[in-house]
C-alpha positions as CSV (number, residue, x, y, z in Angstrom):
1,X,14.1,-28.9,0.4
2,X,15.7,-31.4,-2.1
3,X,18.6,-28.5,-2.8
4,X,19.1,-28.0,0.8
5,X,19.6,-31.6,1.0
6,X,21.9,-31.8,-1.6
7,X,23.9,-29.3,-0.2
8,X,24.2,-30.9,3.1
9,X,25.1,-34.2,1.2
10,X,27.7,-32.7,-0.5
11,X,29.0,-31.5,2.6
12,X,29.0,-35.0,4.4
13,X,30.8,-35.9,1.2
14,X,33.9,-33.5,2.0
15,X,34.8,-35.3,4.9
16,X,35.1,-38.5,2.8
17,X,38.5,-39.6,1.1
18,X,39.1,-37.7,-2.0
19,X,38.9,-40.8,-4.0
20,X,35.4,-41.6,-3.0
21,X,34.0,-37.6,-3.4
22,X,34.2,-37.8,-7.5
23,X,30.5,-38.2,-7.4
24,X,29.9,-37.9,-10.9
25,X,32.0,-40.8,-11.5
26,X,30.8,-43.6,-8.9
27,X,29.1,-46.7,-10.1
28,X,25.7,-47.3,-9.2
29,X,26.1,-49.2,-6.4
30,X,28.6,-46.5,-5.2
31,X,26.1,-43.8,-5.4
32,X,23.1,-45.7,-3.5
33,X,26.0,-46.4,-0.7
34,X,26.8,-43.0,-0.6
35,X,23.2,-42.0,-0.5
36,X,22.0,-44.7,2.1
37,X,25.6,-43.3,4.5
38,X,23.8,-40.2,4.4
39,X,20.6,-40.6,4.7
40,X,21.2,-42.7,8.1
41,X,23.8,-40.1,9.2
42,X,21.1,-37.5,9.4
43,X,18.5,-39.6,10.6
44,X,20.8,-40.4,13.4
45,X,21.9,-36.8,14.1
46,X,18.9,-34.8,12.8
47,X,19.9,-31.7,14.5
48,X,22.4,-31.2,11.9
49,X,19.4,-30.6,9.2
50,X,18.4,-27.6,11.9
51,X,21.9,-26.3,12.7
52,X,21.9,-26.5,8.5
53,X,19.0,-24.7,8.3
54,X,19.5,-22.2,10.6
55,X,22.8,-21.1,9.0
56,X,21.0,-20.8,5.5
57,X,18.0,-18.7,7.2
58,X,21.0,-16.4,8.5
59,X,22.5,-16.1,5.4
60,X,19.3,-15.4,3.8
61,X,18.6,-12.7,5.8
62,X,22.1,-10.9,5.8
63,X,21.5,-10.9,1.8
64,X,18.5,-9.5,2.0
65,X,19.9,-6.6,4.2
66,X,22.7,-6.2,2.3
67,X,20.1,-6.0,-1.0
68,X,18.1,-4.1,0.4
69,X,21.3,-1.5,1.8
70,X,22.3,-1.3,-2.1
71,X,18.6,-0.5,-3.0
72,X,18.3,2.4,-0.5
73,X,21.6,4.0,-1.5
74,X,20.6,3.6,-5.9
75,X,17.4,5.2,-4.8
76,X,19.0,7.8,-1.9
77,X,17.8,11.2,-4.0
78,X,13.8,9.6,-4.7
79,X,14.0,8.6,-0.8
80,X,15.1,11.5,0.7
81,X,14.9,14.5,-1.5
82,X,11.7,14.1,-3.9
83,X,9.7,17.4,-3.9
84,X,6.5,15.4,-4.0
85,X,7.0,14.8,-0.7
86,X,6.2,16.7,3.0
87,X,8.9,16.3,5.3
88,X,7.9,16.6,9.4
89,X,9.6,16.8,12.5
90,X,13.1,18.8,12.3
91,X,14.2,19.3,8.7
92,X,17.5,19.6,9.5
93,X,18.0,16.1,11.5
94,X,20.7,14.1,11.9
95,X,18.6,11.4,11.2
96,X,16.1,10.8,8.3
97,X,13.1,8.5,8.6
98,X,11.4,7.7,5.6
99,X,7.7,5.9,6.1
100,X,5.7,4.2,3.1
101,X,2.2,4.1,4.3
102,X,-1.6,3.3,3.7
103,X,-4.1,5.2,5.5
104,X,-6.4,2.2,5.7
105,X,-3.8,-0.3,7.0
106,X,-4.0,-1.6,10.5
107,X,-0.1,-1.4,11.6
108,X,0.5,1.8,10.2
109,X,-2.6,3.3,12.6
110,X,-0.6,1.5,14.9
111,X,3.0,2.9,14.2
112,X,1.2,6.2,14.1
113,X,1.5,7.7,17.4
114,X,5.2,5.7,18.1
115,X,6.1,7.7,14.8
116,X,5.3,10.6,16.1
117,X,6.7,10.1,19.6
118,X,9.6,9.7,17.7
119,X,10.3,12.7,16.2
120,X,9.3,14.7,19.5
121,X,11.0,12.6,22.0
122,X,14.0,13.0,19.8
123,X,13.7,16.4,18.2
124,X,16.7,15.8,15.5
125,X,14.7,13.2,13.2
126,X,13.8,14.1,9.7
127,X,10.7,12.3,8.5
128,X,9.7,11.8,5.4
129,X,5.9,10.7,4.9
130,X,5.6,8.7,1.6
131,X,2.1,8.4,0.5
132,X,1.5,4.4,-0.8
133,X,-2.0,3.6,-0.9
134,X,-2.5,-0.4,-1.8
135,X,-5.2,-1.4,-0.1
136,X,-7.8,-0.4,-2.5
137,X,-9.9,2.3,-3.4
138,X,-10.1,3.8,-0.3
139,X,-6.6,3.8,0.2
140,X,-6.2,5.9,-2.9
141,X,-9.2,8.3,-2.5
142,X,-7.5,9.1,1.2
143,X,-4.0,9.4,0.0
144,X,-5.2,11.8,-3.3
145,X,-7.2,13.9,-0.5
146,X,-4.3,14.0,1.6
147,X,-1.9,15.4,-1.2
148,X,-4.8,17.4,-2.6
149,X,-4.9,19.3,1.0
150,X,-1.0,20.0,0.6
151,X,-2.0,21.8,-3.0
152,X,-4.2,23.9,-1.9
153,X,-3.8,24.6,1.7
154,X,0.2,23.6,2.1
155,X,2.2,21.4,4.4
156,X,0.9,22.7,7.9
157,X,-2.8,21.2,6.8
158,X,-2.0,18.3,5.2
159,X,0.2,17.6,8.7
160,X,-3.5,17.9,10.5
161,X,-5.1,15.8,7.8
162,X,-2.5,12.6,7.6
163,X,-2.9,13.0,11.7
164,X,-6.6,13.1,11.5
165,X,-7.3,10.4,8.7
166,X,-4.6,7.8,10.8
167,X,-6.9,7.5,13.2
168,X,-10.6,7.8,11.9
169,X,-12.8,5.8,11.7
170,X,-15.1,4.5,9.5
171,X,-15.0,4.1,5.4
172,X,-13.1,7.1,3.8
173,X,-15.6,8.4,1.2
174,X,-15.1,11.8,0.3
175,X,-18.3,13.1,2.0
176,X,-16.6,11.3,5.0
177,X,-13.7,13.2,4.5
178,X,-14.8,16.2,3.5
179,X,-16.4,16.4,7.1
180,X,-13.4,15.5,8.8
181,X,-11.8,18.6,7.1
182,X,-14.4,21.0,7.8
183,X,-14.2,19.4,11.8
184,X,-10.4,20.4,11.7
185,X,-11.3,24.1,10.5
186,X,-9.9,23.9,6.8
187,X,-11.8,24.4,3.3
188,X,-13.0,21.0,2.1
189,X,-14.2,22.7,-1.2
190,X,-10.8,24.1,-2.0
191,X,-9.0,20.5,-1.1
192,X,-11.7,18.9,-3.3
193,X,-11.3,21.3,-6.4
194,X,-7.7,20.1,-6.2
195,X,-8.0,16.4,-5.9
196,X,-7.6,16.5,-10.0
197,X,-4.5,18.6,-9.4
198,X,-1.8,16.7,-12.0
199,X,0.5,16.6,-9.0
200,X,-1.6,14.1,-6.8
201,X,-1.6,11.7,-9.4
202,X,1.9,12.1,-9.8
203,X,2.9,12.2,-6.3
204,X,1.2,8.4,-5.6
205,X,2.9,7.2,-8.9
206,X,6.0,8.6,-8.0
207,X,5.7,6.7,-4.7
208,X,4.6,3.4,-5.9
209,X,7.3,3.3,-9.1
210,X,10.1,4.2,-6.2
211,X,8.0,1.3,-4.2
212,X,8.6,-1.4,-6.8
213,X,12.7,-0.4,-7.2
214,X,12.7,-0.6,-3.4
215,X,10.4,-4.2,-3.8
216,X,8.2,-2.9,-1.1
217,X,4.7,-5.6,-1.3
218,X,3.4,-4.1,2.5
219,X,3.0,-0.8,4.7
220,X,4.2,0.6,6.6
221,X,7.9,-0.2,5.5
222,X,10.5,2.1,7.2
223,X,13.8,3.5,5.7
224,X,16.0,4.2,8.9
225,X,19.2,6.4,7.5
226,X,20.4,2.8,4.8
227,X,18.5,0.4,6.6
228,X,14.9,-0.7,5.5
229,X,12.8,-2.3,8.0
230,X,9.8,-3.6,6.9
231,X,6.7,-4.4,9.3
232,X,5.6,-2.3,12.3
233,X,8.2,-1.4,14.3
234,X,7.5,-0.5,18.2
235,X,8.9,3.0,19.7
236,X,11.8,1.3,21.6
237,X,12.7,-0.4,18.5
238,X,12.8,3.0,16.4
239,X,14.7,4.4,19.3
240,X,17.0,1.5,19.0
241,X,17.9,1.9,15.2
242,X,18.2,5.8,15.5
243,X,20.7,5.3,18.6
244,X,23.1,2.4,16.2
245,X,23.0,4.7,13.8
246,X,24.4,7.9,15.4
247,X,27.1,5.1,17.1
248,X,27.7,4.1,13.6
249,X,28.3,7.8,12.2
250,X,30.7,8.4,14.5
């Protein structure tokens, strides 16, 4: 608060004479007049502090785009092209989507069937599903089960088991989803014996060391084409993004 304040006040102080805006030569007296002129000026036109404010919020945010644009494109090949992960919808789309998620997290379950809306309503997105569990062991146990299916049974079953575990219910203990597998008509023992597999472990470190580059602290975050969006995002707003971008690559 204090630097925004002294920001502003240096501002006020540009519209001063030039001989009265050397403030790190004015007296005492000088500087408590110069400090008293500005504290009543904002006090009698406190929208100013708002307008102020506003602009540095905007600012903010553009940075943080503009970051997080630079970020995308260091990490563009562990994004888009990582063999650890399963890639759904139309591999050879226009448009990539990229989805860091938690099987256990509330707006991912959420996103879920918008996601998937997505990719059929539009049948030219590429999505990439990155496996992030962070909300505990749970999260992990789901994520290493999920992977573990893609090992031993291959992408078409892990597709039915990420759909299935987004929207149980219930803890996910491996009894728990064990069942669910055998509900869905695949070989729970054979996705077990492979939950040890060297490439789950690798696959969810992978994830969360390209996580931390990215300085991604929530799920689901999005990676639309170079823009990361992070937060639940509703089906008219993913429809939104894909559009700007196909305008943009043209």
């Amino acid at each position: 608060m204090l630097k925004h304040l002294s920001a502003l006040a240096l501002t006020c102080a540009m519209a001063l004479p030039a001989a009265a805006t050397d403030l790190d030569n004015l007296t005492d007296a000088e500087r408590a007049a110069f400090r008293a002129e500005v504290r009543s000026y904002l006090v009698e036109n406190p929208e100013v502090l708002m307008e102020a404010f506003a602009v540095l919020e905007q600012r903010q945010a553009e940075a943080e785009v503009e970051r997080d644009a630079m970020a995308v494109a260091a990490n563009a090949n562990a994004l888009f092209a990582s063999a650890f992960d399963v890639v759904l919808g139309n591999p050879e789309g226009d448009i990539t989507v990229v989805e860091f998620m938690d099987y256990r997290c509330g707006f991912c379950r959420r996103a879920h069937p918008e996601v998937l809306d997505l990719v059929e309503l539009d049948g030219n997105i590429r999505l990439v599903v990155k496996e992030f569990p962070i909300l505990g062991e749970q999260s992990v146990l789901a994520s290493r089960f999920a992977i573990a299916t893609r090992v031993a049974l291959g992408d078409e079953a892990y597709f039915e088991i990420f759909d299935a575990m987004m929207t149980m219910r219930g803890d996910m203990t491996q009894p728990a989803l064990m069942a669910l597998a055998e509900g869905l008509g695949l070989d729970s023992a054979a996705i077990v014996a492979s939950l040890d597999d060297p490439l789950v472990r690798q696959t969810i470190d992978y994830n969360r060391a390209l996580g931390e580059r990215l300085q991604i602290s929530g799920t689901p975050t999005f990676v639309f084409g170079d823009q990361m969006v992070r937060g639940y995002v509703p089906l008219d707003g993913m429809l939104e993004i894909v559009a700007m971008l196909r305008d943009d690559a043209q």
